[in-house]
C-alpha positions as CSV (number, residue, x, y, z in Angstrom):
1,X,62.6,-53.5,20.5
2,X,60.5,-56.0,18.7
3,X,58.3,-55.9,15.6
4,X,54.4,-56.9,16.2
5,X,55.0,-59.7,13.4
6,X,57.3,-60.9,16.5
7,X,55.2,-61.3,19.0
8,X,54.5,-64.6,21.2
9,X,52.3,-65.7,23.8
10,X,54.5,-65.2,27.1
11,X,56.1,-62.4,25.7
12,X,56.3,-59.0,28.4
13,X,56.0,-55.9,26.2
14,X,56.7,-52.5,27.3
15,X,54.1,-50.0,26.6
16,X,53.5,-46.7,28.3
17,X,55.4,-47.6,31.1
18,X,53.2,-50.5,32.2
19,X,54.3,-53.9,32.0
20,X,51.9,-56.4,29.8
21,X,52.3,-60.3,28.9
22,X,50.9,-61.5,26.0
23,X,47.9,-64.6,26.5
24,X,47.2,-64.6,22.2
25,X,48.3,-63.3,19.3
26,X,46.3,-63.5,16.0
27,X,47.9,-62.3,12.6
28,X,44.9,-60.7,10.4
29,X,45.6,-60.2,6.7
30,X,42.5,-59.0,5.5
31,X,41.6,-59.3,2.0
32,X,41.0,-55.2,1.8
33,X,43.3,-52.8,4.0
34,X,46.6,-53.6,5.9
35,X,47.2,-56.6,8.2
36,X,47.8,-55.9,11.9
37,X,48.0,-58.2,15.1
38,X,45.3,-58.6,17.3
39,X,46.5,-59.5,20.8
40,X,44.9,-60.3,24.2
41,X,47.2,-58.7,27.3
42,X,47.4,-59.4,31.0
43,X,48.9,-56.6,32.9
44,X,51.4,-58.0,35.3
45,X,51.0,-56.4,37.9
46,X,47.2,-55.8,38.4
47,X,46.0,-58.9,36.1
48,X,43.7,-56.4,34.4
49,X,43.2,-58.3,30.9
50,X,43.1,-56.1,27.9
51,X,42.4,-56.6,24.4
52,X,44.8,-54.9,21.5
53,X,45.2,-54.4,18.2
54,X,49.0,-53.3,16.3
55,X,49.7,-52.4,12.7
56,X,51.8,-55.2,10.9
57,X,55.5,-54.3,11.6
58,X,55.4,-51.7,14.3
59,X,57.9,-51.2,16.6
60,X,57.1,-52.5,20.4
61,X,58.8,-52.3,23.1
62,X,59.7,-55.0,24.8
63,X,61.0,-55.8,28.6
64,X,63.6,-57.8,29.9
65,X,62.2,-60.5,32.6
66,X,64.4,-62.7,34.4
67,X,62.1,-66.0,35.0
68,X,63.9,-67.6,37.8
69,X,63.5,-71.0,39.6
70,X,63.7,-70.5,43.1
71,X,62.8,-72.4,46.7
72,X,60.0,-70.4,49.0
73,X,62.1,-70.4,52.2
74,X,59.0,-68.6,54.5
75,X,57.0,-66.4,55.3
76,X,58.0,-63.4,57.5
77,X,54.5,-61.9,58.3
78,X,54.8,-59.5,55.2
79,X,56.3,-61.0,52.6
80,X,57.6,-64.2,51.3
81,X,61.4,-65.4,51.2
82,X,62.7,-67.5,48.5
83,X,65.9,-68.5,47.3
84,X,67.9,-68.5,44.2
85,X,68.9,-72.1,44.3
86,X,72.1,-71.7,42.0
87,X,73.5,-68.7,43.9
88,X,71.7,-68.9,47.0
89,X,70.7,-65.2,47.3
90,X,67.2,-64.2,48.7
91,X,64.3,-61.9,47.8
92,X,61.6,-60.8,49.7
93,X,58.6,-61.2,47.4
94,X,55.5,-58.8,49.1
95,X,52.6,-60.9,49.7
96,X,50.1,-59.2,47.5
97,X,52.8,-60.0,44.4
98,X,52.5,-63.6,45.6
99,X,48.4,-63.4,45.4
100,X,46.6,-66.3,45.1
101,X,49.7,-68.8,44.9
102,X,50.4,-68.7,48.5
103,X,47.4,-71.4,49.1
104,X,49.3,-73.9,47.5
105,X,52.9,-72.8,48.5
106,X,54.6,-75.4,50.9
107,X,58.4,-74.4,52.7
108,X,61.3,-75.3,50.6
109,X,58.9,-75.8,47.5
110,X,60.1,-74.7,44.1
111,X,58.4,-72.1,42.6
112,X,59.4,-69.7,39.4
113,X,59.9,-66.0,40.0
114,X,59.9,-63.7,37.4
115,X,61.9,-60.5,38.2
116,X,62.2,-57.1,36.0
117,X,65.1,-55.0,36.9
118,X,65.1,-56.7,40.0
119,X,61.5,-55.9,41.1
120,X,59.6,-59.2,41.3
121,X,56.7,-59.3,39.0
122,X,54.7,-62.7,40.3
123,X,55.4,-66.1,41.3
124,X,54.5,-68.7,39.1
125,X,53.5,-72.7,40.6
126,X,53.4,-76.0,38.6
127,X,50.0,-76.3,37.6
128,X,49.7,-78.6,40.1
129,X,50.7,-79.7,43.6
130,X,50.3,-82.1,46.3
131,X,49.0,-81.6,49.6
132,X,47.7,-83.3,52.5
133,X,44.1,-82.9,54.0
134,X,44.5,-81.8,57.4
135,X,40.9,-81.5,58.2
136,X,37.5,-82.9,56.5
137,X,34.0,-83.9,58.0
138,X,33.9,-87.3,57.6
139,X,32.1,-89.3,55.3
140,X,28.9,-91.3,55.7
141,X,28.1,-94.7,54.8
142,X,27.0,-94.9,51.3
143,X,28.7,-91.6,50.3
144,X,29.5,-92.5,46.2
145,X,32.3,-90.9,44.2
146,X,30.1,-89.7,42.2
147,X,27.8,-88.0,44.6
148,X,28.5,-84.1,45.9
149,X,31.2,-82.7,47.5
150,X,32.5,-81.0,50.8
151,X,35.1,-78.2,52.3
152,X,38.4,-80.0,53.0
153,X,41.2,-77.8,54.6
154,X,44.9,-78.7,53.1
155,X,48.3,-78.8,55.3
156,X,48.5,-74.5,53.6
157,X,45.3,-73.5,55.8
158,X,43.5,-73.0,52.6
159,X,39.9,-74.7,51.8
160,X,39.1,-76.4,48.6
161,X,35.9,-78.3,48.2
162,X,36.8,-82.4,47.6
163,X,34.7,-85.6,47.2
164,X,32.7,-87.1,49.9
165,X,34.6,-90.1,50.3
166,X,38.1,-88.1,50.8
167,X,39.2,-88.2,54.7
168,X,41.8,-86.6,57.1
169,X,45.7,-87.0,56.3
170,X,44.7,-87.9,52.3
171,X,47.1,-87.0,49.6
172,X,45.4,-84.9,47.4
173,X,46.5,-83.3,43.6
174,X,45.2,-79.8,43.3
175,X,45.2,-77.3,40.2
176,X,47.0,-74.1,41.3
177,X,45.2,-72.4,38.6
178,X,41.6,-72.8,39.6
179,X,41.6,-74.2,43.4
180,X,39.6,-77.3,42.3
181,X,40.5,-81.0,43.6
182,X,42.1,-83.2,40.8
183,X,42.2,-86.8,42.6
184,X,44.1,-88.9,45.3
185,X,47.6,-89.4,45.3
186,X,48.7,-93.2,46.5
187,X,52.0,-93.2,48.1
């Protein structure tokens, strides 16, 4: 159990049964009345975001998540397998749990885990990775890096849109967060 003066962004809370992590916290003293904590919440399993208001010193309950770095072994059709790499057990992580981080996920990448009573919750990626270009269109003669932009598939089978100068077998940086193409990586 925590008070609401404790909370932090990061922080899983408990509440109704449902597991929530909170994205911001605001402490509001107003000049007339009581202060409380207004909080926006992501629900960690659906990603439903939810905004919420708590008294000043209330009781909330809080949940116990094991954030774990671990190495994504592969995938086995249904799920993906990582491993713990200080005790070298595996977990099957289900592939809807993985969501949107399995474009960017390469084998034997590192990758954090968070778990809840052993349940995994979601996998969590550096913001950003590196990854090759396996197929592009390529570029024309006078193409600027400035100028517009086309699909480029990475060495995961996923499609991002990069400059037109960018070509097949190219190192690129991409955000994990939002998909988009951050710049050449020079060997």
């Amino acid at each position: 159990m925590a008070s609401s003066n404790d909370l932090k962004n990061g922080m899983v809370l408990n509440l109704e049964g449902q597991l929530w992590s909170v994205i911001e916290f605001q402490h509001v003293k107003p000049g007339k009345g009581p202060a409380f904590v207004r909080t926006k919440m992501r629900n960690v399993l659906s990603g439903k975001v939810v905004d919420k208001t708590f008294n000043a010193g209330v009781k909330i309950e809080t949940a116990n998540v094991d954030r774990r770095d671990m190495q994504y072994l592969y995938n086995d059709g249904s799920a993906f397998i990582f491993m713990d790499s200080t005790n070298y057990e595996q977990i099957s992580v289900p592939t809807q749990t993985v969501g949107d981080a399995a474009n960017y996920m390469l084998e034997n990448q590192m990758a954090t885990v968070a778990l809840h009573e052993g349940n995994p919750l979601y996998v969590e990626l550096p913001p950003s990775v590196t990854l090759e270009i396996t197929y592009t269109e390529p570029g024309l003669q006078g193409d600027r890096s400035t100028g517009g932009t086309k699909p480029a598939t990475l060495e995961t089978g996923y499609q991002i849109a990069v400059p037109l100068f960018i070509e097949n077998n190219t190192k690129v940086k991409v955000d994990t967060r939002t998909g988009e193409y951050l710049g050449r990586v020079s060997e």
